[in-house]
C-alpha positions in Angstrom: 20.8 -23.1 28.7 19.6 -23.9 25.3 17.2 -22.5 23.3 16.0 -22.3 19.9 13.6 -19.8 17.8 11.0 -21.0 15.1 8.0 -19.6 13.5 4.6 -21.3 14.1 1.8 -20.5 11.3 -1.4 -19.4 12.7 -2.9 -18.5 9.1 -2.1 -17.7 5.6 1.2 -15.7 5.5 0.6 -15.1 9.1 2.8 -16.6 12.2 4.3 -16.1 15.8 7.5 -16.2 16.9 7.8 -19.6 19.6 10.9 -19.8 21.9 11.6 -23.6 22.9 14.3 -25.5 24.9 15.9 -26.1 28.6 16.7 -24.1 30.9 19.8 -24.2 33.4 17.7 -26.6 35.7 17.2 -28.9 32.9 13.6 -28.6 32.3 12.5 -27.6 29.2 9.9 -24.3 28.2 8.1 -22.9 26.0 7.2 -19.3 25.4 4.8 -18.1 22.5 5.3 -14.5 21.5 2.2 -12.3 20.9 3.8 -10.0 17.9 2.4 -11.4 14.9 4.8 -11.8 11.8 4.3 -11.7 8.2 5.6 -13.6 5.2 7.0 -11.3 2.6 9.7 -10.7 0.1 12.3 -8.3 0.7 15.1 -7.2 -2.2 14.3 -11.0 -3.8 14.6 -12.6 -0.3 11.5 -14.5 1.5 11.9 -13.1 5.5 9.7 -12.4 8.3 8.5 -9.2 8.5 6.7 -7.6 12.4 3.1 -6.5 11.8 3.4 -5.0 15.5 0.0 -6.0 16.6 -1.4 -9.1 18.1 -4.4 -9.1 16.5 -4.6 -11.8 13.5 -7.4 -9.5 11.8 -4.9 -6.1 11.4 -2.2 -8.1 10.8 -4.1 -9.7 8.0 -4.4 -5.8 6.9 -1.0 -5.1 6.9 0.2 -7.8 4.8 -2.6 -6.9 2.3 -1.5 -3.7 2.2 2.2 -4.4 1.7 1.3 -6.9 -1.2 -0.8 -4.3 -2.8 2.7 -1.7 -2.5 4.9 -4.7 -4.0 2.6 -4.9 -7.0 2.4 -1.1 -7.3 6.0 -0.5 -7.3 6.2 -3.8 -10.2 3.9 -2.1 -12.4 5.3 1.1 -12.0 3.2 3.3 -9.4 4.5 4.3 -6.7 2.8 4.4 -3.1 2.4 7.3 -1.1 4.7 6.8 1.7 7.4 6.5 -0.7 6.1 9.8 -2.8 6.1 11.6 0.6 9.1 10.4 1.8 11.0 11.8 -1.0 9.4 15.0 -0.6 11.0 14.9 3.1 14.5 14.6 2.3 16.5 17.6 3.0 19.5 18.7 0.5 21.8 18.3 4.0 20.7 15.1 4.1 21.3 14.3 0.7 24.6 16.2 0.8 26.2 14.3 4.0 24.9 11.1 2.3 27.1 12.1 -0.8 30.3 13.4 1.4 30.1 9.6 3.5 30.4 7.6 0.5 33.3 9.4 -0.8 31.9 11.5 -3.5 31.1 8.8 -5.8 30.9 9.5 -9.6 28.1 8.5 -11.9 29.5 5.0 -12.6 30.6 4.6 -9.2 34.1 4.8 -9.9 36.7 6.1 -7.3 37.7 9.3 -6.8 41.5 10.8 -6.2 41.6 11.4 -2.1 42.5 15.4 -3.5 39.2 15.5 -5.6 37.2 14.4 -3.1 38.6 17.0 -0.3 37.8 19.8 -3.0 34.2 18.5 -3.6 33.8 18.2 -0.1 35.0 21.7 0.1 32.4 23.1 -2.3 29.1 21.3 -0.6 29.9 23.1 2.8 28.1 26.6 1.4 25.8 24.5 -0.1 24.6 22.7 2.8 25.0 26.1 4.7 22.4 27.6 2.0 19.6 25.1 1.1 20.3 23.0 4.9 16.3 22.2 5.4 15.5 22.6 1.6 13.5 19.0 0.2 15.6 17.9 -2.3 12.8 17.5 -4.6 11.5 21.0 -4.3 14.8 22.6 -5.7 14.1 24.7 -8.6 16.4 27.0 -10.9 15.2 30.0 -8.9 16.4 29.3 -5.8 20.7 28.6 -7.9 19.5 32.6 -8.6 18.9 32.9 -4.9 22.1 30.8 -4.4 24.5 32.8 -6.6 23.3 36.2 -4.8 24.2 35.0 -1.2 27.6 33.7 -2.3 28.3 37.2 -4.4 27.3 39.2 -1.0 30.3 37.5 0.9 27.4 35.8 3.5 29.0 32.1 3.8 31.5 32.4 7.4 34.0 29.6 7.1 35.7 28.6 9.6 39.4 27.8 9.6 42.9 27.8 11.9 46.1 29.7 11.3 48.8 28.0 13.2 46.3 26.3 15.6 43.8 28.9 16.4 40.5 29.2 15.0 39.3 32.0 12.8 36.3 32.9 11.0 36.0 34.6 7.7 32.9 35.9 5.3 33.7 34.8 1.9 32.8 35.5 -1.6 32.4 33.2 -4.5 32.2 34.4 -8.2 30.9 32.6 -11.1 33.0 30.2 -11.4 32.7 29.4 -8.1 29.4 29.2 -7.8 28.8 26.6 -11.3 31.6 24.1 -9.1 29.4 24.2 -6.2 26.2 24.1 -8.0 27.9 21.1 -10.0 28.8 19.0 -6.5 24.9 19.9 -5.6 23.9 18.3 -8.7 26.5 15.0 -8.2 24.7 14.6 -4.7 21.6 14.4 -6.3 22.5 11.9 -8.8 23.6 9.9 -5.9 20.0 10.1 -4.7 18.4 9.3 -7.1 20.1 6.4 -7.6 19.6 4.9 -4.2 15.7 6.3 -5.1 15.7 8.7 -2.8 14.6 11.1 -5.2 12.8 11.1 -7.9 14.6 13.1 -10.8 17.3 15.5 -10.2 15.7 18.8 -10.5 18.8 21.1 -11.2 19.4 18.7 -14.7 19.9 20.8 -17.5 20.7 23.6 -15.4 23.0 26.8 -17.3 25.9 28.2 -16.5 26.8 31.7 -15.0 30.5 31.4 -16.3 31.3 32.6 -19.8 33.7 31.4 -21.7 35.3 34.6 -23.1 35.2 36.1 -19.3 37.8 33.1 -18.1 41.0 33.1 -17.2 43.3 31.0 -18.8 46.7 30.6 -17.0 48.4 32.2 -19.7 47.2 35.6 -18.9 48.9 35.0 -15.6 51.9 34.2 -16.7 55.0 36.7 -16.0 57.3 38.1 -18.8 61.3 37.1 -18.3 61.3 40.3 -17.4 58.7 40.1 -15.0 59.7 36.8 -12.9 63.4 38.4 -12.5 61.7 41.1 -10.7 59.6 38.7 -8.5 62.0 36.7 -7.6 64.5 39.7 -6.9 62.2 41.3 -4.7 60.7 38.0 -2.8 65.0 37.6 -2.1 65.2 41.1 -1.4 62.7 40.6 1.5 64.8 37.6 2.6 61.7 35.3 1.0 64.4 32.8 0.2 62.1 29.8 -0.2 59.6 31.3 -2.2 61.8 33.3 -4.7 63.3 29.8 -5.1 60.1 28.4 -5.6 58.9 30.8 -8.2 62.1 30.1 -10.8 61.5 26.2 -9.7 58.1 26.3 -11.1 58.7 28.2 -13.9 61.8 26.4 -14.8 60.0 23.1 -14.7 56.1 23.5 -15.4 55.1 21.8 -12.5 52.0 22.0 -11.0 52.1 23.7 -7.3 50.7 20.6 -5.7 53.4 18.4 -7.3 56.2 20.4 -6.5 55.8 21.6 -2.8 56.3 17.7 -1.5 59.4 17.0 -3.3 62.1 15.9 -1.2 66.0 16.2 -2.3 66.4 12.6 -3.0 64.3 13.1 -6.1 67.4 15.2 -7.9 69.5 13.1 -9.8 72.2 15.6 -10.5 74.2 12.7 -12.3 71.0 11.9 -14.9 70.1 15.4 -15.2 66.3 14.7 -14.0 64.2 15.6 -11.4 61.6 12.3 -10.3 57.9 13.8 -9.6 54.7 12.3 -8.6 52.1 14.0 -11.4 48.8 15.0 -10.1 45.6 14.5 -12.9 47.2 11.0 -13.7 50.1 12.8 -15.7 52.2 11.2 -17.5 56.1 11.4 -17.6 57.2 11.1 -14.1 59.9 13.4 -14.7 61.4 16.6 -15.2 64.4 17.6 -17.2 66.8 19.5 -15.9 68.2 22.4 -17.7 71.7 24.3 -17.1 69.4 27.5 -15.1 67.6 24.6 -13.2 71.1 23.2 -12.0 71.9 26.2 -11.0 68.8 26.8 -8.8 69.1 23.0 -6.9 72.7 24.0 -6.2 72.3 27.1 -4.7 69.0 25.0 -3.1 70.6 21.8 -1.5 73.6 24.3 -0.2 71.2 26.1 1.8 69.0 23.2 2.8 68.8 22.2 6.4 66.3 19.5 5.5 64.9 16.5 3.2 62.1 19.1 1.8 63.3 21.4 -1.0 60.1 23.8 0.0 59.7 23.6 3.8 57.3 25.3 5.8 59.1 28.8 7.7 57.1 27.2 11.0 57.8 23.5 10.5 60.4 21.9 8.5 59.1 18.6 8.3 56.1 20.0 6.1 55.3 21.5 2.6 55.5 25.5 2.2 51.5 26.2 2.3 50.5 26.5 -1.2 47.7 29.6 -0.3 50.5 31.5 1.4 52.5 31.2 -1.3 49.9 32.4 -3.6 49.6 35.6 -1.2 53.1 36.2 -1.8 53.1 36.5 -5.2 50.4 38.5 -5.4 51.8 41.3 -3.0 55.1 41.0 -5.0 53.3 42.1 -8.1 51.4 44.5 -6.5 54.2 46.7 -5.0 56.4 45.7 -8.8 52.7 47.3 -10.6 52.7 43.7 -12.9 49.7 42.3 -14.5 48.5 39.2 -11.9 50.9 36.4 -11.6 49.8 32.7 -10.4 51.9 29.4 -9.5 50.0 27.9 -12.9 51.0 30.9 -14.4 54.3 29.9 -13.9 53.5 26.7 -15.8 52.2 28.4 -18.7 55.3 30.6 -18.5 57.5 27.1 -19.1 54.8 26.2 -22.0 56.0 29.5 -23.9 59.5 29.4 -23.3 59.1 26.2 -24.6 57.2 27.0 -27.9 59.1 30.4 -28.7 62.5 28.0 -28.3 61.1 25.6 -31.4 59.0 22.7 -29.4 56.6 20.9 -30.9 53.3 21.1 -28.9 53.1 17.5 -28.7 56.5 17.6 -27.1 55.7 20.3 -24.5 52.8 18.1 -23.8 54.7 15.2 -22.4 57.4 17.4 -20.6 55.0 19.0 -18.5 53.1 15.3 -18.2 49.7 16.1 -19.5 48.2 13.5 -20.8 45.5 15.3 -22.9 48.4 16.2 -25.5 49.2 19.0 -28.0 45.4 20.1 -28.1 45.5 21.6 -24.5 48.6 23.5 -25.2 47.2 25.6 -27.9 43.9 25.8 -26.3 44.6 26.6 -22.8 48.5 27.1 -22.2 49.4 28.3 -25.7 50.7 32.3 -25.8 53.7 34.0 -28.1 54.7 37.3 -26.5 54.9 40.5 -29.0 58.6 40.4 -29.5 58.8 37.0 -30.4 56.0 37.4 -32.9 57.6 40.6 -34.3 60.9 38.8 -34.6 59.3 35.8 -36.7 57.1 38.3 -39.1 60.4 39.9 -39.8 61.2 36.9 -41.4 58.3 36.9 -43.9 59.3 37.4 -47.5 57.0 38.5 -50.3 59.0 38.7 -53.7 57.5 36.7 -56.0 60.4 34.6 -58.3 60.1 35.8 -62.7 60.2 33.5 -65.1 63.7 33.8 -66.1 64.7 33.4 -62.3 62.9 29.5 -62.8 63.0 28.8 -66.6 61.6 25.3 -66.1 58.4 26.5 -63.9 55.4 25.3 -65.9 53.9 28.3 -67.2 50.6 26.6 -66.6 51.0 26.7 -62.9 48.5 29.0 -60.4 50.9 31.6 -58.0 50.1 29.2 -55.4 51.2 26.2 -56.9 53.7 23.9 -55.1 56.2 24.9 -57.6 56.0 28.4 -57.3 56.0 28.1 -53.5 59.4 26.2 -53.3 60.9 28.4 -55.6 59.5 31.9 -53.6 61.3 30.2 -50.5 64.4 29.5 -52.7 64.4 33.4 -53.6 63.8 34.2 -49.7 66.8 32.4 -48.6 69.1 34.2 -51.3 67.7 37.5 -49.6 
């Protein structure tokens, strides 16, 4: 049987759809759909489009009306369907529209698989909040309304422990809150982009974080004094692989998430280096390894009973869990009574050894493979601790060098002069 489809006019713009060939008998047909189709243009493309009436008079009407909607939309106004349309899209609509195409940024570029688990993360009490909301009818009231369910602990996630499912009410601060509020506002960039929406409404929205009331990692960061007593008391409680992952991190600056999958293939003894696989396209895809380091990965690879260097105490073949890590550390500082620890604490704790030992911040920069350079280590990582400081400002001089100490000064010269200064450090080294 053959058969083939064409369009037969039966007025301006207006046509049916006519069936024609032979059937398995040999004789040929003929049949003459009632559906009446109209000519029109669709994303710069000529096509037929179904009026779904067989009535040449309302199908006339129809392609009047979506000529009149073409020309709106050229010059700028825009027809009621679509206005109403917009006002009927739902944030979870908008949200799961977002989450399937990956979490795209503003100029579509892609997205580390990690960064778009997290995002994905922070839209789920989003869409648990607004679900129903229109998109378009979001205001900066209902953020308010947002930030005082997430402070009352009313989102339930849902989550398994070793197979089983749990449920848990959670909390989310500030911070928390401006990241989730900050997905929200990335989903509805999205729509407005695929016009969906007409403006994002939460643009120019404020934060609830202040800077002076952040963290920075170097408040978390453990004394010497402090991490000897972690890590003795994580061994104590035969916490073997944590203690050892506590001095690893702290003896190398790694991020968490770029030291839990390494494997002992990656320690090159011989070379003194340890290979790593940076996270936040780092740079320097290596660590140094100094003579406490070597002592660790010894003591490490003679108790190892795998590839992993960190494996899970329920499955060797995987990672230590980074969150029960975290848990770890903070009952070991609890029962110690130390300020808060965190695993990027323990980076920051490599940043000052690092400065207080004479590094340049430019060089700590690239050993700890962050590619925004020496700015971020004085900003974020940067700390001295108080006996380092009062060790240096013991070093401070303030005699001033007479005349007949330097009789070829100018006499012409201001105290703070270049000459004066050199000869001030002269008299300091003397002292």
């Amino acid at each position: 049987m053959t058969c083939k489809m064409r369009f037969e006019i039966i007025g301006p713009g207006l046509a049916r759809q006519v069936r024609e060939g032979v059937d398995d008998s040999g004789q040929p047909f003929r049949y003459e759909g009632k559906t009446i189709y109209a000519r029109v243009r669709d994303k710069g493309r000529r096509t037929w489009k179904t009026t779904e009436t067989d009535t040449p008079k309302d199908a006339r009407k129809w392609l009047l009306k979506w000529k009149r909607e073409k020309w709106m939309l050229a010059n700028g106004i825009e027809p009621e369907g679509v206005t109403l349309q917009r006002q009927r899209v739902t944030v979870a609509e908008i949200v799961d529209a977002y989450t399937q195409a990956d979490c795209p940024t503003k100029k579509n570029q892609p997205k580390k698989l990690q960064t778009i688990q997290d995002e994905k993360g922070r839209l789920r009490p989003v869409r648990a909040f607004f679900g129903d909301t229109p998109g378009a009818g979001l205001t900066l009231h209902d953020c308010d309304k947002y930030r005082d369910w997430r402070k009352d602990g009313k989102f339930v996630t849902t989550f398994k422990v070793r197979g089983h499912s749990q449920t848990r009410k959670t909390k989310g601060g500030n911070r928390a809150v401006d990241l989730e509020l900050q997905s929200l506002s990335n989903a509805l960039t999205l729509a407005v982009r695929r016009g969906l929406l007409k403006v994002n409404p939460l643009v120019g929205r404020g934060r609830y974080t202040c800077a002076e009331d952040v963290r920075h990692c170097r408040e978390v960061a453990p004394s010497p004094e402090g991490l000897q007593a972690i890590t003795g008391w994580l061994r104590a409680g035969n916490e073997t692989t944590d203690a050892d992952l506590t001095q690893f991190l702290a003896y190398t600056g790694l991020r968490i998430g770029e030291a839990l999958p390494l494997k002992s293939d990656k320690v090159n003894l011989g070379e003194g280096l340890v290979n790593v696989q940076r996270e936040k396209r780092g740079v320097n895809p290596w660590v140094a390894i100094t003579p406490e380091l070597e002592t660790l990965l010894r003591e490490m690879m003679a108790r190892a009973t795998g590839e992993l260097l960190f494996p899970s105490p329920f499955d060797a073949s995987r990672p230590r869990d980074a969150s029960a890590f975290r848990r770890r550390l903070n009952a070991a500082t609890k029962v110690l009574k130390l300020p808060h620890v965190t695993p990027h604490g323990l980076r920051s704790y490599y940043v000052t050894q690092a400065r207080q030992s004479g590094l340049t911040d430019a060089e700590i920069a690239m050993l700890i493979g962050d590619r925004t350079g020496p700015a971020i280590i004085a900003h974020t990582y940067g700390d001295l601790r108080q006996d380092h400081l009062l060790a240096q400002a013991r070093l401070i001089r303030h005699k001033v060098a007479s005349t007949e100490d330097a009789p070829h000064a100018s006499r012409k010269a201001s105290p703070m002069s270049p000459q004066n200064t050199r000869v001030s450090h002269v008299e300091s080294t003397r002292v």
